[in-house]
C-alpha positions in Angstrom: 17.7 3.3 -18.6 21.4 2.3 -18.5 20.9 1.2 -15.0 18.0 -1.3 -15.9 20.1 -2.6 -18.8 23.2 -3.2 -16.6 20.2 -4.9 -13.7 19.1 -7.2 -16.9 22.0 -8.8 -18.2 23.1 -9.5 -14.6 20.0 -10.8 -14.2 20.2 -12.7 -17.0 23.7 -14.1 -16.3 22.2 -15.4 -12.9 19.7 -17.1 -15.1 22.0 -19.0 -16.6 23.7 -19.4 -13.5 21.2 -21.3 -11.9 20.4 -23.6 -14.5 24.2 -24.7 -14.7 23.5 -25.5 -11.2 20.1 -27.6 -12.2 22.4 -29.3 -14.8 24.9 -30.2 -12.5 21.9 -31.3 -10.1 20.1 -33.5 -12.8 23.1 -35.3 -13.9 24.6 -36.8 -10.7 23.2 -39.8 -9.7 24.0 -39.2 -5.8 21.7 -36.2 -5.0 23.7 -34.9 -2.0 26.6 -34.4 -4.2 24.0 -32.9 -7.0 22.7 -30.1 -4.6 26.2 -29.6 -2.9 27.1 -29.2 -6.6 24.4 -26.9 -7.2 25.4 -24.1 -4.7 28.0 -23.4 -7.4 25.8 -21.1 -9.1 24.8 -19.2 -6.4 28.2 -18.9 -5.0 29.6 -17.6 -8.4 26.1 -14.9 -8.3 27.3 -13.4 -4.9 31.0 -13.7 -6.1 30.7 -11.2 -9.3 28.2 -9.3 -7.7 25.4 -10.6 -10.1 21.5 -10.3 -9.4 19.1 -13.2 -8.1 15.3 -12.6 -7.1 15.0 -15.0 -4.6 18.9 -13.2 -3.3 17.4 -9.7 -3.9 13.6 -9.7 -2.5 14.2 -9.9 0.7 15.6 -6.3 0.6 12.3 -4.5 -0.4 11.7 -4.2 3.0 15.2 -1.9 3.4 14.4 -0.1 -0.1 12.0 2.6 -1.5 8.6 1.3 -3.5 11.0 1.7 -6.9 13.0 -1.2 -5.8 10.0 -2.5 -6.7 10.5 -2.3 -10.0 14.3 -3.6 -9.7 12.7 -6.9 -8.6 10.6 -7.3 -11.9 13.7 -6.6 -14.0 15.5 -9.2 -12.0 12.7 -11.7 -12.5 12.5 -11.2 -15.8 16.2 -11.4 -16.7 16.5 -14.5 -14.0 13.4 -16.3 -16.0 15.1 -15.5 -20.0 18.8 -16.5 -18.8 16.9 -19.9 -17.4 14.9 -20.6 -20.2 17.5 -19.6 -23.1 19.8 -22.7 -20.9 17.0 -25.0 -20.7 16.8 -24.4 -24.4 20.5 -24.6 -25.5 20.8 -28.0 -23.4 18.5 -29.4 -25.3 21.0 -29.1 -28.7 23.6 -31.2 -26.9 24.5 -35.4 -26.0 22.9 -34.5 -22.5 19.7 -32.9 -24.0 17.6 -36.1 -23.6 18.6 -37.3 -20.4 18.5 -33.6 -18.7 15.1 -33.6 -20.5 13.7 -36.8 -19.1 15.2 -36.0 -15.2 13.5 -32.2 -15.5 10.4 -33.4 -16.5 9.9 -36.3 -14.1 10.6 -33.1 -11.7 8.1 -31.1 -12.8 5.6 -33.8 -13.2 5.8 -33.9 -9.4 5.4 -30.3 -8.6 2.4 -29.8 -11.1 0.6 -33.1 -9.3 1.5 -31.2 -6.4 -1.5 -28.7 -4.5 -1.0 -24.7 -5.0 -0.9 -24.4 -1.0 1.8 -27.4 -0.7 4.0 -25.2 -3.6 3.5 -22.2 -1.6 4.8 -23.7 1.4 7.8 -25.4 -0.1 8.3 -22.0 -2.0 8.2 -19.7 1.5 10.8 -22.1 3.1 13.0 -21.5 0.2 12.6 -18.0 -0.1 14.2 -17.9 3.8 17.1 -19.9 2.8 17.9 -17.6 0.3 17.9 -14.7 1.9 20.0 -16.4 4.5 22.5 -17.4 2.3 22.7 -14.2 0.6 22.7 -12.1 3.4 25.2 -14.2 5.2 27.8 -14.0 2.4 27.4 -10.5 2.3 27.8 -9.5 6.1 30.5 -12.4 7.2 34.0 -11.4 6.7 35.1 -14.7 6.7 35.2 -17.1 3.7 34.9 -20.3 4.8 31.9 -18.7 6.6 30.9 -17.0 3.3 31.0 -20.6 1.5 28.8 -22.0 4.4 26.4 -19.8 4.2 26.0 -20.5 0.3 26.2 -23.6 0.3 24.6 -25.0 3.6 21.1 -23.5 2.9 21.2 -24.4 -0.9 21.7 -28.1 0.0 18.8 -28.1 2.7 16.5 -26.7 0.4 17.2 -29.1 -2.4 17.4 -31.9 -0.2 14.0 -31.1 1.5 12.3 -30.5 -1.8 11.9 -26.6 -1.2 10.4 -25.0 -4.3 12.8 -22.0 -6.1 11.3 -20.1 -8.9 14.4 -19.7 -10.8 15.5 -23.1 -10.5 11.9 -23.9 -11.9 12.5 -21.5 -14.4 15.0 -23.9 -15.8 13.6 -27.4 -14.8 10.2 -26.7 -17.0 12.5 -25.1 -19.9 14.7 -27.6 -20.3 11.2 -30.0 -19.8 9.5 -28.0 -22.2 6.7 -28.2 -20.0 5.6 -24.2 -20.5 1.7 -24.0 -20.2 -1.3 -22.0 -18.4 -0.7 -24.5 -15.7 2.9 -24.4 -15.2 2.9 -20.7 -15.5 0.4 -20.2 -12.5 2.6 -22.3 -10.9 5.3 -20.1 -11.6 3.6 -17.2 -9.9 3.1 -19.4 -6.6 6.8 -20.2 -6.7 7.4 -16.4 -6.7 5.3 -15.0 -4.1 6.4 -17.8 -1.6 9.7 -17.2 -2.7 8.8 -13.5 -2.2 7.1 -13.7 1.1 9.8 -16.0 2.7 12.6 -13.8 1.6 11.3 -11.2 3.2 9.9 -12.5 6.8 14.0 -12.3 8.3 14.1 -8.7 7.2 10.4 -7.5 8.0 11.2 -9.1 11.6 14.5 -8.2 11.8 13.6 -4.1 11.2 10.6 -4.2 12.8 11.4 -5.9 16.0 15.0 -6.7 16.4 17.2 -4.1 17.8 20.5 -4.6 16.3 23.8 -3.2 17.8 
């Protein structure tokens, strides 16, 4: 049990993580700076060791079924540390205009067809698992900061779908309903199967030296 708890609240740091980077995001006005900007968050998970579900899926394929249950902890401390933010944002001078940017966002993505979410979703589930397996396996910082921060820009920039992120955006939106929760789960399996294709290949049918 103490294992899940310590799992949770580093889950649920990464939550909040995130949507400091979705802050950051939705208040510059030049959006390559905004997702440059963004890979802060991600960079600071990897740093203290902290745990992200789009970082951490992709090694189900390396783990035992109970890892399984790791990912659900994660997901669920990732979604309260997102939404608590989204929440909290709203009591300060940058509430409205965070709220207004996140919900022109979201608009977009629930006018937007299951299939095309998917899509946008599996592409950033790759990315993810790039950058996190990149910081973890090069030696070399600047190398370690590239990986973060190079595939967190590409999948900002090309409008790539990340659950967490989402997490946030339709928190501080408060744009919760039926709707935006099946969308939720669409986000998270493409997140889920992206994340996953490097490994699955990579074990499978990729000797390694």
């Amino acid at each position: 049990m103490k294992r899940y708890i310590d799992l949770f609240l580093k889950a649920f740091l990464t939550g909040i993580l995130i949507a400091i980077g979705g802050i950051v995001y939705l208040s510059c006005d030049n959006k390559y700076i905004g997702a440059f900007l963004f890979g802060t968050g991600l960079f600071t998970i990897l740093t203290f060791g902290l745990a992200l579900y789009t970082g951490k899926v992709g090694y189900a394929v390396e783990n035992k079924p109970s890892y399984l249950g790791d990912l659900v902890v994660i997901w669920v401390g990732n979604f309260i540390g997102a939404l608590a933010t989204g929440l909290v944002i709203q009591l300060t001078r940058a509430g409205a205009a965070i709220t207004e940017k996140a919900a022109g966002l979201c608009t977009v993505k629930m006018n937007d067809d299951p299939l095309s979410i998917f899509v946008l979703a599996f592409f950033c589930g790759m990315l993810m698992f790039i950058a996190a397996d990149g910081y973890k396996n090069l030696t070399n910082p600047a190398a370690q900061m590239l990986a973060v921060f190079l595939p967190v820009m590409v999948f900002i920039l090309s409008g790539f779908e990340h659950c967490v992120a989402n997490m946030f955006y339709f928190s501080a939106a408060n744009m919760w309903d039926p709707g935006s929760a099946f969308y939720m789960l669409i986000m998270t399996l493409g997140n889920s199967a992206g994340g996953i294709l490097i490994p699955l290949v990579r074990k499978g049918f990729v000797k390694q030296k």
